[in-house]
N, C-alpha and C positions, 0 to 999 in steps of 0.2 A: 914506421908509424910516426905521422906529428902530431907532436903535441900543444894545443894552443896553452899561451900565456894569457893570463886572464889581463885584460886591460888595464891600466891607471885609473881612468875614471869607475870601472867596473869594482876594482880592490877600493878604493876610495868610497864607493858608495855601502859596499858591506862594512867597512869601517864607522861611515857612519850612522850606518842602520846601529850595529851593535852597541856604538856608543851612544844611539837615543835612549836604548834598550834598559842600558847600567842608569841612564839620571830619571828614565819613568819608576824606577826599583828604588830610585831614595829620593825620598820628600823634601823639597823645594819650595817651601812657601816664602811667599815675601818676606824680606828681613831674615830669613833660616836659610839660606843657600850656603852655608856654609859646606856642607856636604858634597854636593854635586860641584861645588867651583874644587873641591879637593880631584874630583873625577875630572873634569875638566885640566886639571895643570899635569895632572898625569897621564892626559893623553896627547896633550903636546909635547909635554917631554920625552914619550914614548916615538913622535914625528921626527924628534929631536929641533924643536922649536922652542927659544926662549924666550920667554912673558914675562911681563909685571904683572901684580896683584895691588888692588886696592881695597881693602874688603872683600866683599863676593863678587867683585870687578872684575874683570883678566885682560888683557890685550897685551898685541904682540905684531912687529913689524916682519917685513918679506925682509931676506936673506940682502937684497942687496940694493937695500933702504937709501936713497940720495933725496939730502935737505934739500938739494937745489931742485927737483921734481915736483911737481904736484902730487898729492895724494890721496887715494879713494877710499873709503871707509869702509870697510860691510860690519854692520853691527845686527846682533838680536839679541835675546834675554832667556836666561835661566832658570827667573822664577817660576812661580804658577800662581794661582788661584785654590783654595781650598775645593775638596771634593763637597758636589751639594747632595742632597741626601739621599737622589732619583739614582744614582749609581746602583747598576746591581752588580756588576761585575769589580774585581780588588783595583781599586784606582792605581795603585806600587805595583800590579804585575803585570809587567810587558804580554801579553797575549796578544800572537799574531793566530786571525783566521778568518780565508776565503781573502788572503790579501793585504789585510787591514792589520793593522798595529795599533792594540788598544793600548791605552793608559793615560793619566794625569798629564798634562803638559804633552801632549803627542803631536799634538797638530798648531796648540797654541802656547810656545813656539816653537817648541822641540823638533819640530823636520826641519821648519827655517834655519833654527841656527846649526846642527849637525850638520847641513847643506850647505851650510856659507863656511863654517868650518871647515868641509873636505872641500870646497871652492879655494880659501886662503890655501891650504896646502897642495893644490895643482899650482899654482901662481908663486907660492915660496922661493923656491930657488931661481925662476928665472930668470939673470942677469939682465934680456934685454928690452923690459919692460920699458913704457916711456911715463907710467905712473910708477909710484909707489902701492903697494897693496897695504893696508892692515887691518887689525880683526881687534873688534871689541865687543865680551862677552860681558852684557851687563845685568845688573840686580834688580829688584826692586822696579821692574817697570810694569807691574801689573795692579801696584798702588801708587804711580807717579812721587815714588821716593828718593830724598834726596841723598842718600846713598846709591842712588843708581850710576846711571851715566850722566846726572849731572854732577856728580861730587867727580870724576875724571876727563870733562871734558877738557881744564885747562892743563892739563899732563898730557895735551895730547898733542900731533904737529897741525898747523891751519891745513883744514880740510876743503879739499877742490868741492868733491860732491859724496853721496852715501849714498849706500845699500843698504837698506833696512828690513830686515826680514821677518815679517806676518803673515799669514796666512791671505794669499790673495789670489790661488787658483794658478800663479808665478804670471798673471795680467799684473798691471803698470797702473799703481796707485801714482798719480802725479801730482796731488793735492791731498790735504789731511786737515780736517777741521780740529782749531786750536779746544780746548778745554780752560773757561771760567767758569767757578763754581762760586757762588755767593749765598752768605748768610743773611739772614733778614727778619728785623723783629718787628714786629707792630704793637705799638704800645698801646694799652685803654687804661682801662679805672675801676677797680675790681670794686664789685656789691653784692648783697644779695639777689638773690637771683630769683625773689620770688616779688621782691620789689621794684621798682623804677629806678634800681639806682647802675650808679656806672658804667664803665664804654665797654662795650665788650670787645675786644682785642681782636678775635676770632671774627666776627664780622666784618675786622676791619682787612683783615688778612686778607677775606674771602677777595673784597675789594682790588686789593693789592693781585693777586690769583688770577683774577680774570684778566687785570689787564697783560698780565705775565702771558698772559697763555693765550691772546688774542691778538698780539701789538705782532706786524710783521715791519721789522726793518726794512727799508724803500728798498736800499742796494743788495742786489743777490750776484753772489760769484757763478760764474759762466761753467766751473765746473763741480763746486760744491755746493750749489745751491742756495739757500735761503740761510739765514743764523734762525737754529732751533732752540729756544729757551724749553725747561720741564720744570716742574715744583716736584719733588721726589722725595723729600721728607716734612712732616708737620706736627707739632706738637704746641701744649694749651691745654690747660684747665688744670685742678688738683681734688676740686670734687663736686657734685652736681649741682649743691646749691650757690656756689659763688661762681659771680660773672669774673672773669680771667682777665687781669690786665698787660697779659702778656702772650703773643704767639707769637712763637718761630717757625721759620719753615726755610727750606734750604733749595737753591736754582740752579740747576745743571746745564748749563750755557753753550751750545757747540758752535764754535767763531770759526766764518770764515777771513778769508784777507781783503774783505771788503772796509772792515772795519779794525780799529786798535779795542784791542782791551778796554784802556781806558775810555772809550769814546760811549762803548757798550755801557761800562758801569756808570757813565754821567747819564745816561739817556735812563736807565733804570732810575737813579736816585730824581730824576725831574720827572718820572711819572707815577710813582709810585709813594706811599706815606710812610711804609717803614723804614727802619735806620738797616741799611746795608752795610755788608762787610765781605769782600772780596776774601777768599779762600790763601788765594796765590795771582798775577798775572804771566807766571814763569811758560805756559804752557799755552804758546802762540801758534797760531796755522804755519802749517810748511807748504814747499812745492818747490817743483822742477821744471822748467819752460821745458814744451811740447820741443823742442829744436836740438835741445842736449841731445850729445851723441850716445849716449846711456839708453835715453830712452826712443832713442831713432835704433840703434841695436836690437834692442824689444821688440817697434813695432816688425822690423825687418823681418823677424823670426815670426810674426802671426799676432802677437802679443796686442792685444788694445788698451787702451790710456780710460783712467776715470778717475771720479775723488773721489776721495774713502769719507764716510761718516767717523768715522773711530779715531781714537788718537792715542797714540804710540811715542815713543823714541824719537819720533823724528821732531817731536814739538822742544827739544834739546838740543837741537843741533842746528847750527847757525850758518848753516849752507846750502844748497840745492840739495834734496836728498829726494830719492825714491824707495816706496816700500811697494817690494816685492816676495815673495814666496811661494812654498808649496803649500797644500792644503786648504782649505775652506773655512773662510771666514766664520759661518755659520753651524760650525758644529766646537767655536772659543766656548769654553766655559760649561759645556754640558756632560749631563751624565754620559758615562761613557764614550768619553773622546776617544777618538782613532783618528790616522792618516792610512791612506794607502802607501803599499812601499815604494807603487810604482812612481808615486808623488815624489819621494822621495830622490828617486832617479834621473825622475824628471824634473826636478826643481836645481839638484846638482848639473846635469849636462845644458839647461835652459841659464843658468847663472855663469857658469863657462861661458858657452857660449857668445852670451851677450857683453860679460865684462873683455874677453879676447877683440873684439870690434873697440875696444878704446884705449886699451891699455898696453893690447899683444903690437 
């Protein structure tokens, strides 16, 4: 009688099913990761791989690490997003059925990164890599925190290109709209409000508003399309009979690399009457030329190339990066999130795969 040994990739993949299993069963909100980065260092120690920690940081280089190599990055995140209140099922209990593996952070990014994680540990030991591999497991990127992986990027060695791993069906995100967000008040001249007196703010906002949400930037990127500005919060008044000499309302800005940040917010403050105030400019488009052998691997395997709307990780990282992963974009953030496991499998053998065409 033989008996088969179950594969490397096959024990690797239950490894890290299991280990997505233990961090959907403890709560991971932004800034609170403290917990699962504890799950996390002890299941590399248990690989017998050693890391540094930065906070709820982790990263950790391949076995036989050479400065003088270039080196690839695969990074995803830990945190989550609070459960919203459509949940009917226990957001903290792993429940696998008909397939599917529910829970909190399951799909967004929990397959991703237990996937790149049992990726970094096939690639670990092997001497005759012509990159470097290494893995960083980061905080705080589901509220663009600076305890994330930007408080670690300068501990870290210059990076050739990345893997970034989100939810993307494991199709070849190759562009990623930057993220500005801007404040903006519009002043008036409070009065009565049963008289003729003062500016009302609020009207003037409106003003402001429309052009926000009407004005198309000339230049559109070829793979991310147009810069989508949003007005997404508003606030004004303090009670019915006075006219309000003040509204704010706040602009949700998605930049492609057609333009700079800065070019964006000059163009705002010359069309517009209220006083702006940029959030942050930390949070720039990325992308990877269609010709990188990363993402020539990709299409080789079936894989197609798009720009993602959303922005991630990679708007931190100051080198060619691709986000790819298992699971579907469109199920981030909802009540009861699931991945399939087979995603899982296939996001693990599909990340093989492709990093072996550049690195093996």
């Amino acid at each position: 009688m033989i008996i088969e040994t179950p594969s490397r990739q096959r024990v690797l993949t239950e490894a890290a099913i299991s280990l997505l299993k233990r961090l959907i069963a403890t709560p991971s909100f932004s800034r609170e990761e403290d917990k699962t980065a504890l799950i996390l260092e002890q299941f590399l120690t248990d690989q017998g791989i050693p890391f540094t920690r930065k906070k709820n940081n982790i990263w950790a280089y391949n076995a036989h690490f050479d400065p003088a190599k270039p080196t690839l990055l695969l990074n995803s995140h830990h945190d989550t997003v609070k459960p919203n209140a459509s949940w009917t099922l226990n957001p903290f209990e792993p429940l696998v059925e008909d397939g599917k593996l529910f829970g909190l952070g399951s799909n967004d990014a929990g397959g991703c990164l237990v996937s790149l994680i049992a990726t970094f540990c096939w690639f670990y030991d092997r001497p005759d890599l012509r990159y470097n591999v290494m893995l960083a497991i980061s905080a705080e990127e589901e509220i663009s925190g600076r305890d994330g992986l930007e408080l670690i990027v300068d501990d870290l060695p210059p990076i050739s290109f990345a893997i970034v791993g989100e939810p993307t069906d494991m199709q070849l995100a190759v562009a990623e709209k930057g993220l500005l967000v801007i404040d903006c008040v519009a002043h008036g001249r409070s009065g009565h409000a049963a008289r003729n007196e003062g500016e009302n703010a609020i009207y003037k906002a409106i003003q402001d508003i429309n052009w926000l949400t009407t004005y198309q930037f000339p230049k559109v990127s070829p793979t991310l399309g147009p810069i989508k500005m949003s007005v997404t919060i508003i606030s004004a008044g303090t009670q019915h009979n006075v006219v309000p000499d003040a509204c704010t309302f706040t602009v949700d800005i998605r930049v492609t690399e057609q333009y700079t940040l800065e070019e964006i917010i000059e163009t705002v403050k010359a069309n517009i009457g209220a006083e702006v105030k940029p959030r942050s400019i930390r949070l720039r488009p990325s992308s990877i030329p269609i010709e990188h052998p990363i993402v020539q691997a990709g299409i080789a395997l079936g894989r197609t190339t798009y720009g993602s709307p959303t922005t991630s990780d990679q708007a931190l990282l100051d080198c060619p990066s691709l986000k790819c992963g298992p699971g579907h974009s469109g199920r981030s953030h909802t009540a009861n999130e699931f991945i399939y496991l087979n995603e899982i499998e296939e996001g693990i053998q599909g990340y093989i795969a492709m990093i072996e065409q550049v690195v093996g």
